[in-house]
C-alpha positions in Angstrom: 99.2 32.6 -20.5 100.4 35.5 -23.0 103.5 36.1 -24.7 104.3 39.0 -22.5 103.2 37.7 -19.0 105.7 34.8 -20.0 108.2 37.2 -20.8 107.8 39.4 -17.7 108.0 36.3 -15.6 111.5 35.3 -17.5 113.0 38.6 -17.0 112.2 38.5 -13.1 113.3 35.1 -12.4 116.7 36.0 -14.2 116.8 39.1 -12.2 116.4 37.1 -8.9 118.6 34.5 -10.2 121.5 37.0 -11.1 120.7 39.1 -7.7 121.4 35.5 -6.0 124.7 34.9 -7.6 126.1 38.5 -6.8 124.9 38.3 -3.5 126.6 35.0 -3.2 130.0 36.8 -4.6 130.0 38.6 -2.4 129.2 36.6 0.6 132.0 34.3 -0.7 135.0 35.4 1.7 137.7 38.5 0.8 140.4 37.5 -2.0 143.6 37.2 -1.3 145.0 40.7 -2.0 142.0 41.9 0.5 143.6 39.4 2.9 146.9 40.4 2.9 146.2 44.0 2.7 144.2 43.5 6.1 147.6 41.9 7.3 149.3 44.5 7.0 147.1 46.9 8.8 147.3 44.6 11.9 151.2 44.5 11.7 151.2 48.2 11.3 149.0 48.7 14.1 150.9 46.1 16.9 154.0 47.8 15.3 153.2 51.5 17.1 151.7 49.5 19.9 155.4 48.3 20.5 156.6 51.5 20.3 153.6 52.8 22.9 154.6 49.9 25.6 158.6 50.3 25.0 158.2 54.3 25.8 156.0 52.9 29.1 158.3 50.6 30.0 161.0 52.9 30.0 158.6 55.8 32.0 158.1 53.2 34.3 161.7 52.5 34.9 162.5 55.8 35.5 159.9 56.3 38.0 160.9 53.2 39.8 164.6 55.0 40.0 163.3 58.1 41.1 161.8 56.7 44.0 164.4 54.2 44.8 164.5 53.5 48.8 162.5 57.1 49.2 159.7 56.0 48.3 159.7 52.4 48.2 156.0 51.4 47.8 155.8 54.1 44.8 159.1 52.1 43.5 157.6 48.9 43.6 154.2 49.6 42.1 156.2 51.3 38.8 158.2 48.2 38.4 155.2 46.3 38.4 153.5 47.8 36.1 156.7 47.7 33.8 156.6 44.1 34.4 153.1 43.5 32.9 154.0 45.8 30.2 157.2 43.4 29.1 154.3 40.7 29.3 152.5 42.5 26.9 155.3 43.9 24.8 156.5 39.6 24.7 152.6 38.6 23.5 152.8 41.4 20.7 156.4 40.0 19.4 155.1 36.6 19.4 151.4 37.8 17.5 153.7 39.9 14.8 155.5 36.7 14.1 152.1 34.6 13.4 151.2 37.2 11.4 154.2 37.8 9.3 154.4 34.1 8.6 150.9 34.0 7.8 150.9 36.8 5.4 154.3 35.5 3.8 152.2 32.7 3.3 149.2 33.6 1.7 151.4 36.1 -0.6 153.4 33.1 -1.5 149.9 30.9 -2.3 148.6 34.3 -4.1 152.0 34.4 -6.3 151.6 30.4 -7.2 148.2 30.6 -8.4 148.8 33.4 -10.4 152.0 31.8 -11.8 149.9 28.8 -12.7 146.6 30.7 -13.8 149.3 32.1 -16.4 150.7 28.9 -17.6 147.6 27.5 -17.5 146.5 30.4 -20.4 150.0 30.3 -22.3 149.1 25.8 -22.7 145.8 26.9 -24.1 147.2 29.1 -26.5 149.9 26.9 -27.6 147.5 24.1 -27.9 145.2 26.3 -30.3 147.9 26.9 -32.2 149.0 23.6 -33.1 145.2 22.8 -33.4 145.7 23.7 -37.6 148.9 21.6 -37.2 149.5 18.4 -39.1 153.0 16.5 -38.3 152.7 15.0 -41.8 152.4 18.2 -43.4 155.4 19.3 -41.2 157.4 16.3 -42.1 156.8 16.6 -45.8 157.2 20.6 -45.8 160.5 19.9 -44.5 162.1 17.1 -47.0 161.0 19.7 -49.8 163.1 22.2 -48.2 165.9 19.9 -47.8 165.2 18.8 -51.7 165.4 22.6 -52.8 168.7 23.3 -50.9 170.2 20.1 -52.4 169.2 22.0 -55.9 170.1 25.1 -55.3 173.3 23.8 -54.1 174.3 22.1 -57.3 173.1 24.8 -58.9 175.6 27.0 -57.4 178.5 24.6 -57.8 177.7 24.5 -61.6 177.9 28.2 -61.9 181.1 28.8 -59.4 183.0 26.1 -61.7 185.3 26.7 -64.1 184.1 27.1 -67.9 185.4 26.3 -70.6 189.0 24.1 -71.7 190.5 22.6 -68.5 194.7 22.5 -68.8 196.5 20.5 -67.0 198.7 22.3 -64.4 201.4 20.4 -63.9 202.2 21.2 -67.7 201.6 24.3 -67.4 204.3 24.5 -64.9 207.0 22.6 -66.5 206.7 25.1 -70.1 207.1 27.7 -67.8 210.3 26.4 -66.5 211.7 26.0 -69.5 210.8 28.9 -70.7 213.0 30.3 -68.0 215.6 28.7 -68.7 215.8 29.6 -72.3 215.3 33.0 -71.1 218.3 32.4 -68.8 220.6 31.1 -71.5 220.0 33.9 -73.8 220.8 36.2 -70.6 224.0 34.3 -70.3 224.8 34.6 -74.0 224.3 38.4 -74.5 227.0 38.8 -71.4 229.6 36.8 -73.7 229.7 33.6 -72.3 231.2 31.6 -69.1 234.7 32.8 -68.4 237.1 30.1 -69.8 239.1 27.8 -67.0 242.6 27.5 -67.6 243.7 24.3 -69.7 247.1 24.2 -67.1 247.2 23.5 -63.5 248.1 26.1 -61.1 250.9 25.6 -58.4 250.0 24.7 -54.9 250.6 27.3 -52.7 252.1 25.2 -50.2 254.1 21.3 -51.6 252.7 18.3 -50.0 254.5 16.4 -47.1 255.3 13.5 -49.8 256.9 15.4 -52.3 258.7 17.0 -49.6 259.9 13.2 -48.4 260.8 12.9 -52.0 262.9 15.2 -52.3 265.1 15.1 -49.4 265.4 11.3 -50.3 266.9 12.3 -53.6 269.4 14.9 -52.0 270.8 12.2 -49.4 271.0 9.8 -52.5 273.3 12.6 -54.8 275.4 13.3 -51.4 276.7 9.9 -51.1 277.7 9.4 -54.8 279.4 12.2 -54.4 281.0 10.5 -51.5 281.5 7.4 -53.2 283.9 9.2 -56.0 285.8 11.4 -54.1 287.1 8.0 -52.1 
């Protein structure tokens, strides 16, 4: 067999084979969003079929009232029909709700798989990433940074302290007293001095309750000598 016979025969059978496959795709069933978008065309359409059989029902109703006892037979054959149209109207409120909890459904299920397609893609991403990771190298890049912080922090302490003699405070504080104070002396002597305090004592304002006493004792004393001679 030639080179280009075999080559022909390759190029069919991957033909076929691809044909296959997309014929298969699309034989596989609608996807979800097909699904629920077929769904909503039902809902839509029992919708406005509720709406048709509540405007019957109420034709119906009115007819039935129109004939009333005139026309009895007329009367009766209205309300019947309005009675199979509630039966209807009853079937399409309990098919909306099967649908509306089925589409909820699958949109839930559609929402899920999407959510976990996307995590799914975000784990294999992280996970390349910390492919070129080592923990080692990690651990080690990290003590050096620790290391160079430590330096950089002496560093900065040697420069931010203070250069040059150190003095002691404390006597720093005590020459500057007294250097107040002689400050304050020479203040005091430029003014002339303290005023002087008298060398005598000044009278009380008021005597005392003893020397009162005293006193009175002394004049009874020199009032009864005096008695004493004139006798």
């Amino acid at each position: 067999m030639s080179k280009i016979s075999k080559f022909f025969k390759g190029s069919s059978s991957s033909s076929s084979s691809s044909k296959s496959k997309h014929h298969r795709s699309r034989g596989g069933g609608p996807s979800p969003q097909e699904a629920i978008h077929k769904l909503r065309e039902t809902e839509e359409m029992l919708t406005k079929k509720q709406d048709y059989l509540e405007k019957r029902i109420e034709q119906e109703l009115m007819i039935a009232k129109k004939h009333g006892t005139k026309n009895k037979r007329a009367a009766l054959q209205a309300l019947k029909r309005k009675k199979r149209l509630e039966q209807q109207l009853t079937q399409i409120d309990g098919t909306l709700s099967t649908i509306e909890f089925q589409r909820e459904a699958l949109e839930n299920s559609h929402t899920n798989t999407e959510v976990l397609k996307n995590m799914g893609m975000a784990a294999n991403a992280m996970k390349k990433v910390h492919e070129n990771m080592d923990l080692d190298k990690i651990d080690d890049l990290m003590q050096d940074i620790t290391e160079q912080q430590d330096v950089a922090k002496e560093i900065s302490n040697a420069i931010s302290g203070p250069f040059g003699e150190v003095f002691d405070e404390d006597e720093l504080l005590a020459e500057l007293e007294e250097l107040e104070q002689e400050d304050l002396e020479d203040n005091m002597k430029s003014m002339g001095g303290l005023p002087s305090v008298p060398s005598t004592k000044l009278p009380s304002a008021l005597p005392s309750h003893r020397a009162t006493t005293k006193k009175r004792a002394e004049e009874e004393e020199d009032m009864r000598m005096l008695a004493s001679w004139g006798t």
